[in-house]
C-alpha positions as CSV (number, residue, x, y, z in Angstrom):
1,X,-14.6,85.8,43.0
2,X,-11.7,84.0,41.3
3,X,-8.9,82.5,43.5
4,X,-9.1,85.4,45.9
5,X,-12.7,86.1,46.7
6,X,-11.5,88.2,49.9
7,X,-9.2,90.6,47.8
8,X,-10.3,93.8,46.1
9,X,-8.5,95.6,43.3
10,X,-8.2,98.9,42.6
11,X,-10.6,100.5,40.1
12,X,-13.0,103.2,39.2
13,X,-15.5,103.3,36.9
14,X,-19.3,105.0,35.5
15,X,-22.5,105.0,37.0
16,X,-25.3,105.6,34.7
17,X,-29.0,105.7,36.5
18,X,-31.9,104.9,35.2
19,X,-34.8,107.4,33.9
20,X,-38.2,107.9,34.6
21,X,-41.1,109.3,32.9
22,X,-41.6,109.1,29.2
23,X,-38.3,107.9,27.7
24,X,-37.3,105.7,30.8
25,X,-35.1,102.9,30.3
26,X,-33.5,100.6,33.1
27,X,-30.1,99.7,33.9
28,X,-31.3,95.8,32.6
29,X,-32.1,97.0,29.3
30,X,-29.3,99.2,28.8
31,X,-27.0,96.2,29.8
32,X,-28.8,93.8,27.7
33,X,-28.1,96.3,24.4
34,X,-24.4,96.9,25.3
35,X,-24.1,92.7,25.4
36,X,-25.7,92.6,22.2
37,X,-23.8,95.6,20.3
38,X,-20.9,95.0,18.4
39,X,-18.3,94.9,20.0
40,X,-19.7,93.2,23.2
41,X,-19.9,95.5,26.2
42,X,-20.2,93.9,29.6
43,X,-21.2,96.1,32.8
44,X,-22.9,95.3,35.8
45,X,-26.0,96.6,37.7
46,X,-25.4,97.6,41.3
47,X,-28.7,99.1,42.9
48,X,-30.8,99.6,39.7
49,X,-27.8,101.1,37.5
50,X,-25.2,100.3,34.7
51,X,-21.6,100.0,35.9
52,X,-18.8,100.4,33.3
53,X,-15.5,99.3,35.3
54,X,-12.7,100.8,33.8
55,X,-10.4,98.0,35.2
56,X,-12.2,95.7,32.7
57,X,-11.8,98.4,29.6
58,X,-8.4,98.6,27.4
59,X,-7.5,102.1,26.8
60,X,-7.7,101.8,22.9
61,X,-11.2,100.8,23.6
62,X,-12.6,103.8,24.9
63,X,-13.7,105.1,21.5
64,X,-15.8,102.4,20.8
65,X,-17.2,102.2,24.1
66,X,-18.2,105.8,23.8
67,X,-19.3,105.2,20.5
68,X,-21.7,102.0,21.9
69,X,-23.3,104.2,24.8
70,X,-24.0,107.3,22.6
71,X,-26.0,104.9,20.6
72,X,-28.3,104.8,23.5
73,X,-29.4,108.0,23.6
């Protein structure tokens, strides 16, 4: 997207899966609960899991992004 749609820049970042069985939970809920936390966490879903790219993360976030996913569990 952007003014370069046809670029790519360098990145890495977390895949999280979904579950199954009894305490399932999908990427779209997980996603939904990060948006809504405080502070704010945006991923993206590629093929039915949660993305965090590191590219869009400041370093002195980390904690709290940490902090915002072990609230998941």
């Amino acid at each position: 997207g952007g003014s370069l749609p046809q670029e790519t820049l360098p990145s890495y970042g977390l895949r999280v899966a979904g579950s199954s069985g009894r305490d399932s939970w999908s990427a779209d809920a997980v996603a939904r609960t990060l948006r809504n936390g405080l502070p704010p966490i945006v991923a993206r879903i590629e093929q039915d899991a949660l993305v965090l790219d590191f590219r869009t993360i400041f370093p002195e976030d980390d904690q709290r992004v940490i902090a915002a996913i072990r609230l998941l569990a």
